[in-house]
C-alpha positions in Angstrom: -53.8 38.9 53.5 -56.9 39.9 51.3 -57.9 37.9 48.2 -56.7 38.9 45.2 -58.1 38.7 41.7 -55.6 36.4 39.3 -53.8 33.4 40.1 -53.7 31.1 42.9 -52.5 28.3 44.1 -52.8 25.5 46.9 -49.2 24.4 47.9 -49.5 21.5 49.5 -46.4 20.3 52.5 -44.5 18.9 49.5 -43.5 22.3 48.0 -43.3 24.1 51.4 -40.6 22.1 52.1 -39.3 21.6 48.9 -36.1 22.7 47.5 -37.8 25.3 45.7 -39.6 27.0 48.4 -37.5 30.5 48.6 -38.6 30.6 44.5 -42.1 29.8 45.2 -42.5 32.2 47.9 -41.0 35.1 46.3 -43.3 34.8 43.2 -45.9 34.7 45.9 -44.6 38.2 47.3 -44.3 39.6 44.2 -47.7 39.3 43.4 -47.3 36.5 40.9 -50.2 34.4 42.5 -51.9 34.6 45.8 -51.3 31.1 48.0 -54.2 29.0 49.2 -53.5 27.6 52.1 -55.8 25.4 54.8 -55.8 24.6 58.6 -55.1 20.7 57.1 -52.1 21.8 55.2 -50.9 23.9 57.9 -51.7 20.8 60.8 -49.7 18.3 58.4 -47.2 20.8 57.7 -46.6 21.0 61.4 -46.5 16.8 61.7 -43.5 17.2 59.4 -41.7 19.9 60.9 -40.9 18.0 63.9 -40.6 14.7 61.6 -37.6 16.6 59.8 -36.3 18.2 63.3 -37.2 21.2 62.9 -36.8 23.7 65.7 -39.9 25.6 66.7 -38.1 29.0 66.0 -37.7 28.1 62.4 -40.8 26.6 62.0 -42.5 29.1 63.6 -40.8 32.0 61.2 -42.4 30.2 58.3 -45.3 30.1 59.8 -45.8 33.3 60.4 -44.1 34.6 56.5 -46.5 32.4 55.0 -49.2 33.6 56.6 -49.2 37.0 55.8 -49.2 36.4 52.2 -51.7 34.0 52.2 -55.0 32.6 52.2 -56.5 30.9 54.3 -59.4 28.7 53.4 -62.1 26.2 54.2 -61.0 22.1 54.0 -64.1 21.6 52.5 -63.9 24.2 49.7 -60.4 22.8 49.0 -61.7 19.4 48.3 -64.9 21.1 46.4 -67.8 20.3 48.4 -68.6 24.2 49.1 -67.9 24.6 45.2 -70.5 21.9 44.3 -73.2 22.6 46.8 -76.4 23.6 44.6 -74.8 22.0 41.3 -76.9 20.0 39.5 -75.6 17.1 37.1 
């Protein structure tokens, strides 16, 4: 998925998994916000797939819905270090 203009936001493993996660990734679809995702969220998503006992079918359909309707970015420009690069204090 392309980036959007207007509202984003990281979800981190805790609301992926969360109760609320069909609500969350319907806004998403909708066009509400555009997710913000990393390959650190996705790697410690994974860990707690197979903590929960996850099959790899299921957790490979999320894997692949999220995916298409988000963004995937840097580490490092998710912690800020891209965004402060040049900044003077």
């Amino acid at each position: 998925m392309g980036w959007k203009r207007g509202l984003t936001a990281v979800l981190d493993t805790s609301v992926l998994l969360g109760i609320h996660r069909h609500d969350v990734l319907r806004f998403a679809v909708g066009g509400s916000y555009t997710i913000i995702w990393s390959n650190y969220i996705v790697q410690e998503l994974r860990r707690k797939f197979v903590e929960m006992g996850w099959g790899e079918a299921k957790a490979d359909a999320l894997f692949k819905f999220i995916d298409q309707i988000a963004v995937n970015v840097d580490t490092n420009w998710l912690n800020g270090e891209i965004m402060m690069t040049g900044c003077t204090m």
